[in-house]
OpenMM code with the backbone's topology and positions (N, CA, C; nanometers):
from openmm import Vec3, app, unit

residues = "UNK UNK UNK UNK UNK UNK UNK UNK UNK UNK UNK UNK UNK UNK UNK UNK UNK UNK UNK UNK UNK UNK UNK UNK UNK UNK UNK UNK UNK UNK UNK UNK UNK UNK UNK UNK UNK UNK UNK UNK UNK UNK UNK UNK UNK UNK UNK UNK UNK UNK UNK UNK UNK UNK UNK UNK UNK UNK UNK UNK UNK UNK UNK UNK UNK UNK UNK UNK UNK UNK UNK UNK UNK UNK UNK UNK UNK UNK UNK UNK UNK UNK UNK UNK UNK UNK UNK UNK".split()
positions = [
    Vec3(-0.3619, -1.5364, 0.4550),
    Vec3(-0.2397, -1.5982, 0.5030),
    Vec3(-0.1800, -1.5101, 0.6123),
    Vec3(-0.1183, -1.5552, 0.7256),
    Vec3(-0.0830, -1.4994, 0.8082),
    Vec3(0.1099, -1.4722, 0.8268),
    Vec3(0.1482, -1.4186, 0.8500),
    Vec3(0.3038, -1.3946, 0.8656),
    Vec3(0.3654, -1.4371, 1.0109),
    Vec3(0.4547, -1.4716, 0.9991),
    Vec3(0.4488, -1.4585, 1.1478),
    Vec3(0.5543, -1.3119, 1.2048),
    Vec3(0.5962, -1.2620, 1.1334),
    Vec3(0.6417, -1.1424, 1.1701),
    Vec3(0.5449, -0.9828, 1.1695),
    Vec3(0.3813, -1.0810, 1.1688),
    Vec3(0.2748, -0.9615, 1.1398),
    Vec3(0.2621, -0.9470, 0.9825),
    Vec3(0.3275, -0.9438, 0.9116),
    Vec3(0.2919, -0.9541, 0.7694),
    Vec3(0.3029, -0.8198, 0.7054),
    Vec3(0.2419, -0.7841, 0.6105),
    Vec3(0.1690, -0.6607, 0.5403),
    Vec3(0.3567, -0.5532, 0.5480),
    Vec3(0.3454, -0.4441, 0.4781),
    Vec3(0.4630, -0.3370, 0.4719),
    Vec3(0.4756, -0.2902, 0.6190),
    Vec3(0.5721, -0.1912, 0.6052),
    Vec3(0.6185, -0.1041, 0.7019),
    Vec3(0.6447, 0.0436, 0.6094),
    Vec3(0.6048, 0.0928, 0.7151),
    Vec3(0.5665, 0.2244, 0.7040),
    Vec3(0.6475, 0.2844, 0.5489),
    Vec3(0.7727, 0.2514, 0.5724),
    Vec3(0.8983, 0.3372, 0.4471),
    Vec3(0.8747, 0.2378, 0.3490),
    Vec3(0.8043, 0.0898, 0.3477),
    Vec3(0.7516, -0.0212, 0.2545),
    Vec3(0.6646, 0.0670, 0.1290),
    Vec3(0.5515, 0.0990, 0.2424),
    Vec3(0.4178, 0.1387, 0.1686),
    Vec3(0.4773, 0.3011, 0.1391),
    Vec3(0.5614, 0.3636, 0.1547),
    Vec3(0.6127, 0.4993, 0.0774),
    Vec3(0.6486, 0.4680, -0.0324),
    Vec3(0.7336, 0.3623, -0.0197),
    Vec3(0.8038, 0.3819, -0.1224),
    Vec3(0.7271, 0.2928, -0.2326),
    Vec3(0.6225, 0.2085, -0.2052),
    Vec3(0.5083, 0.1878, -0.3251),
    Vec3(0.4369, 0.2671, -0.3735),
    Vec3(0.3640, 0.3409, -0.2900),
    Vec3(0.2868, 0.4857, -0.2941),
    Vec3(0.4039, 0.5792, -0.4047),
    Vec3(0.5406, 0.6061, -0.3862),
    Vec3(0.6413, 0.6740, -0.4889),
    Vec3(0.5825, 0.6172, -0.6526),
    Vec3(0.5976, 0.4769, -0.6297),
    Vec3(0.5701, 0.3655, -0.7368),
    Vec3(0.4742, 0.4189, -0.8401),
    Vec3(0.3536, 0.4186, -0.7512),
    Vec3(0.2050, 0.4427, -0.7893),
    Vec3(0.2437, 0.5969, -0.8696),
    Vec3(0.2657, 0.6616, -0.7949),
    Vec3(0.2499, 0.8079, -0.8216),
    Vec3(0.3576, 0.8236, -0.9782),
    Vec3(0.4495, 0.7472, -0.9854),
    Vec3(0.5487, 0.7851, -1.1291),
    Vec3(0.4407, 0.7031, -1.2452),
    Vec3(0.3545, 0.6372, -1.2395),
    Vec3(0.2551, 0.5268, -1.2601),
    Vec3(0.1641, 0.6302, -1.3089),
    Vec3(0.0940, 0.7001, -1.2433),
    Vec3(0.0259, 0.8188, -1.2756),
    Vec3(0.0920, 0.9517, -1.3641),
    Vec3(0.2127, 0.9572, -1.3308),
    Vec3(0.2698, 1.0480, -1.4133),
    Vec3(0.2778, 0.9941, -1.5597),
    Vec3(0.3427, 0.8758, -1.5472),
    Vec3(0.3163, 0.7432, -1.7184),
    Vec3(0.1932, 0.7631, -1.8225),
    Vec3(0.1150, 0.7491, -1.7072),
    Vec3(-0.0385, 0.7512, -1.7826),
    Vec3(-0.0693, 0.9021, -1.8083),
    Vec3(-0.0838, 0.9746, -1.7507),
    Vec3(-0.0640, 1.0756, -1.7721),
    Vec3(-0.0284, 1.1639, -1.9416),
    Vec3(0.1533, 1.0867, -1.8992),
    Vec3(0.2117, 1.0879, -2.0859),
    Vec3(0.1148, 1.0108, -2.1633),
    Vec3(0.0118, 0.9226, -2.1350),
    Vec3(-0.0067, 0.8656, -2.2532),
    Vec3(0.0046, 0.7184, -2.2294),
    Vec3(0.0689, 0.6437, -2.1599),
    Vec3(0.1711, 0.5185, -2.1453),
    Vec3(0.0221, 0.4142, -2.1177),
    Vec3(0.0268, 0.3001, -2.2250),
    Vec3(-0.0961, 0.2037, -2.1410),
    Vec3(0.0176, 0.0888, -2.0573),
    Vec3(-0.1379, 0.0880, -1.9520),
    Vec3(-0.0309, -0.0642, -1.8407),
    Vec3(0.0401, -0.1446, -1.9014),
    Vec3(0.0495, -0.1935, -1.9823),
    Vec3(0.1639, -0.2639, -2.0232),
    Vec3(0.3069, -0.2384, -2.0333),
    Vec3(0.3159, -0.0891, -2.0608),
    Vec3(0.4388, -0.0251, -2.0515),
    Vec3(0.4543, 0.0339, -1.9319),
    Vec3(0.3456, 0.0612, -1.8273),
    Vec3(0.3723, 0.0914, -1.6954),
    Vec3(0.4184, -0.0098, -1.6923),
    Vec3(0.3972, -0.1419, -1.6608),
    Vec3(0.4356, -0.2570, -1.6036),
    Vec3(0.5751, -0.3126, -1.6169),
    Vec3(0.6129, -0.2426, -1.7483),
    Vec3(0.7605, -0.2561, -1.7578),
    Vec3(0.8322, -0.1689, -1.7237),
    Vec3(0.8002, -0.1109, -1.7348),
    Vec3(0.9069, 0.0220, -1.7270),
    Vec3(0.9259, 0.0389, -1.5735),
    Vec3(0.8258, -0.0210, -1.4383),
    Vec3(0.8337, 0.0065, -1.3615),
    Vec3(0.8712, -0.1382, -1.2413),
    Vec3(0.8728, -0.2087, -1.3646),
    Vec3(0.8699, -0.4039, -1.2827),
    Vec3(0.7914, -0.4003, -1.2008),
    Vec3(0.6510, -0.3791, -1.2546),
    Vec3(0.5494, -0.4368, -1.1192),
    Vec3(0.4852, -0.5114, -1.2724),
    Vec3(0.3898, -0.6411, -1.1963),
    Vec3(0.2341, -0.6511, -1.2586),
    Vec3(0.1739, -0.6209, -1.3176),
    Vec3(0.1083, -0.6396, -1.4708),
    Vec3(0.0486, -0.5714, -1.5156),
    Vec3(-0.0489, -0.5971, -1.4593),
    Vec3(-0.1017, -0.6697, -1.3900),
    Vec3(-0.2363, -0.6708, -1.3132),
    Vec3(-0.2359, -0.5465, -1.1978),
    Vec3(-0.1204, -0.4961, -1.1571),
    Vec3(-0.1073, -0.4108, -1.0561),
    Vec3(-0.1357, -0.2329, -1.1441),
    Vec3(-0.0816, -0.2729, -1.2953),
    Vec3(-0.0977, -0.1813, -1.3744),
    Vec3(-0.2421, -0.1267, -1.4399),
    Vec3(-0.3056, -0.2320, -1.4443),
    Vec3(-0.4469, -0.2551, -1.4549),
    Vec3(-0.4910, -0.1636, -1.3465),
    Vec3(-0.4967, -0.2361, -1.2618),
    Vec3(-0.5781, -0.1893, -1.1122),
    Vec3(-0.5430, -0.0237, -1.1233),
    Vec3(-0.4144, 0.0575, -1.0981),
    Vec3(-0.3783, 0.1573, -1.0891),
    Vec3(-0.4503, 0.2680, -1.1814),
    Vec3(-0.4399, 0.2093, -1.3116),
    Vec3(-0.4722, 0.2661, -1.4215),
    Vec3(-0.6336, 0.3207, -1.4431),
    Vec3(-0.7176, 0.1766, -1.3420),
    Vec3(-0.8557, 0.2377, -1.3524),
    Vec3(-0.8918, 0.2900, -1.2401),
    Vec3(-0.7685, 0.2936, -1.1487),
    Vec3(-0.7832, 0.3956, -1.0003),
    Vec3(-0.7920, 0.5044, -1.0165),
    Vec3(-0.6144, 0.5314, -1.1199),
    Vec3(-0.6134, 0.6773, -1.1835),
    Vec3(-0.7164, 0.7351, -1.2461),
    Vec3(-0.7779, 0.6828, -1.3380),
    Vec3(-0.8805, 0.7469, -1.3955),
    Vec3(-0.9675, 0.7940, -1.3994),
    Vec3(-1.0697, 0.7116, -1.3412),
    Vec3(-1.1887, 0.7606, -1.1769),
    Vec3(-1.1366, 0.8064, -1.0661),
    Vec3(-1.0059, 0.8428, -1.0292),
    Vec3(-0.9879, 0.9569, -0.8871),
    Vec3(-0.8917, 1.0208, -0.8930),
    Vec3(-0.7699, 1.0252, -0.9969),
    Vec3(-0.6444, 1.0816, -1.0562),
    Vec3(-0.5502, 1.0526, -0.9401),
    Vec3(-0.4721, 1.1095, -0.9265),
    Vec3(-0.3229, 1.0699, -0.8155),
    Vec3(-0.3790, 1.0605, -0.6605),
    Vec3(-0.4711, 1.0774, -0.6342),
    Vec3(-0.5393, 1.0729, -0.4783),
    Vec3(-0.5411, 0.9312, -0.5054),
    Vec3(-0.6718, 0.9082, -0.5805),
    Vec3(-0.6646, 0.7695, -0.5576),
    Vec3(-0.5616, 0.6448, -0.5331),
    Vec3(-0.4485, 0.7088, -0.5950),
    Vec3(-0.3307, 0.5734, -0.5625),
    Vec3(-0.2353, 0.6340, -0.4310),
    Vec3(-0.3265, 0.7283, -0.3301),
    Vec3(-0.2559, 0.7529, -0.2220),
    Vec3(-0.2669, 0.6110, -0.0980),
    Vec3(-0.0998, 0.5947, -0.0363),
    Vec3(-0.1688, 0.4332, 0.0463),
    Vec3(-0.2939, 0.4894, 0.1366),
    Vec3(-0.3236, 0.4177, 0.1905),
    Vec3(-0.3828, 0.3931, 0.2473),
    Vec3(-0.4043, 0.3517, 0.4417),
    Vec3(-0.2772, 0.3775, 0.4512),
    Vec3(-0.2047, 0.3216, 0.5752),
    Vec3(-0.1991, 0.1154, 0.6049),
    Vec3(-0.1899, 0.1476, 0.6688),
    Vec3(-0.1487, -0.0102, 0.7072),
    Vec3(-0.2719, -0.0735, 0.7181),
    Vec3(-0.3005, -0.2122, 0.6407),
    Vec3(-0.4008, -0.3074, 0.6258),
    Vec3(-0.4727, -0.3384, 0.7663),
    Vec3(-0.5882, -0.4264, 0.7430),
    Vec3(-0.5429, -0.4745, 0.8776),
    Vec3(-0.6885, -0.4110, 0.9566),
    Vec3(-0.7527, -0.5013, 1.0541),
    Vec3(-0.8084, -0.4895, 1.1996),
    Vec3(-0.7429, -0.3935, 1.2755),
    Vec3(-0.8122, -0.2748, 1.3647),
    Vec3(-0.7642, -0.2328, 1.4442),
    Vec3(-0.7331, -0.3146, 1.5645),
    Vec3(-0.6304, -0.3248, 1.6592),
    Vec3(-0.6749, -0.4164, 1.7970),
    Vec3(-0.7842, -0.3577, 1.9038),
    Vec3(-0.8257, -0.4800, 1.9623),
    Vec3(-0.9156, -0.4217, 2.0416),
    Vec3(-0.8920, -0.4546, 2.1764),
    Vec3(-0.7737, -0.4495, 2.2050),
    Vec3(-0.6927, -0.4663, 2.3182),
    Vec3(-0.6844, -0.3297, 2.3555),
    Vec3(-0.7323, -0.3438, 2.5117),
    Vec3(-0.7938, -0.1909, 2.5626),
    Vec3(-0.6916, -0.1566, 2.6336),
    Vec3(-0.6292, -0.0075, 2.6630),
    Vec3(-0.5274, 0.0626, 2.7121),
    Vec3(-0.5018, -0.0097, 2.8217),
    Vec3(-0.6326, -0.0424, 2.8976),
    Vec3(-0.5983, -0.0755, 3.0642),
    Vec3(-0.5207, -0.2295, 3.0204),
    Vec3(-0.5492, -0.3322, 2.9799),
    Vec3(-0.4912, -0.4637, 2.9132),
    Vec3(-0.3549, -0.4531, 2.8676),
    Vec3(-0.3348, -0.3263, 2.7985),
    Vec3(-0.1620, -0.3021, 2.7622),
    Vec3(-0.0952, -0.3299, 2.8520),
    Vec3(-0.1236, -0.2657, 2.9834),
    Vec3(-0.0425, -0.1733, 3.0519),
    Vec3(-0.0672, -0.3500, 3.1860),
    Vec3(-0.1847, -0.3791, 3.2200),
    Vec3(-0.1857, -0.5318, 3.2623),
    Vec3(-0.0910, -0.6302, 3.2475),
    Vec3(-0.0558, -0.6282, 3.1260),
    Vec3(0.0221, -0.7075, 3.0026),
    Vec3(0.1606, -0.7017, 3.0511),
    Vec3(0.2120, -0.5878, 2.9918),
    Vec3(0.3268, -0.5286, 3.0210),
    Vec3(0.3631, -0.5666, 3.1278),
    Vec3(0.2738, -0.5388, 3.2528),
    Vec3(0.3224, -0.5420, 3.4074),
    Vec3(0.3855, -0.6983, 3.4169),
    Vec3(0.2859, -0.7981, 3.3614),
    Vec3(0.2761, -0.9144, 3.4153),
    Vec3(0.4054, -0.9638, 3.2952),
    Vec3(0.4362, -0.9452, 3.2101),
    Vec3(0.5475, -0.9978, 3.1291),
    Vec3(0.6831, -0.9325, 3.1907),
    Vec3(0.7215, -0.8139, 3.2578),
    Vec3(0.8181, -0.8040, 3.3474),
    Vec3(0.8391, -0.8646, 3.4657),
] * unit.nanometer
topology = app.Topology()
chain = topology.addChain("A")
for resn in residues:
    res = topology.addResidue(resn, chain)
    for name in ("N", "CA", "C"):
        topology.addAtom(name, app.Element.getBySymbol(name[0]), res)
């Protein structure tokens, strides 16, 4: 599905999920199964799931983001700057 504002987080979005993840890991950690992550933190337990067998096979790295989703563009420097000119 596409957005039309580009879609996907912004930068302080995906921090502050990545925060999410990481108290998520501290949970499990204590002991806590996804179900009580999931509450305790109002996400998904499907999101709790996922995390939980991230954590386990790669510990707190693994639920580091990832940066922003997504295709790089392949709109070449010289085309920016083309662009730019011709939209002023």
């Amino acid at each position: 599905m596409r957005y039309p504002d580009g879609g996907g987080l912004t930068a302080v979005e995906r921090a502050r999920r990545e925060r999410v993840r990481f108290q998520a890991a501290e949970m499990f950690a204590a002991g806590l199964k996804p179900p009580q992550v999931a509450r305790a933190l109002r996400v998904s337990r499907k999101s709790a799931y996922a995390w939980h067998v991230a954590w386990r096979e790669g510990g707190t790295d693994a639920l580091r983001s990832r940066g922003p989703g997504g295709v790089a563009s392949r709109m070449q420097q010289a085309w920016r700057a083309w662009l730019a000119g011709a939209l002023e």
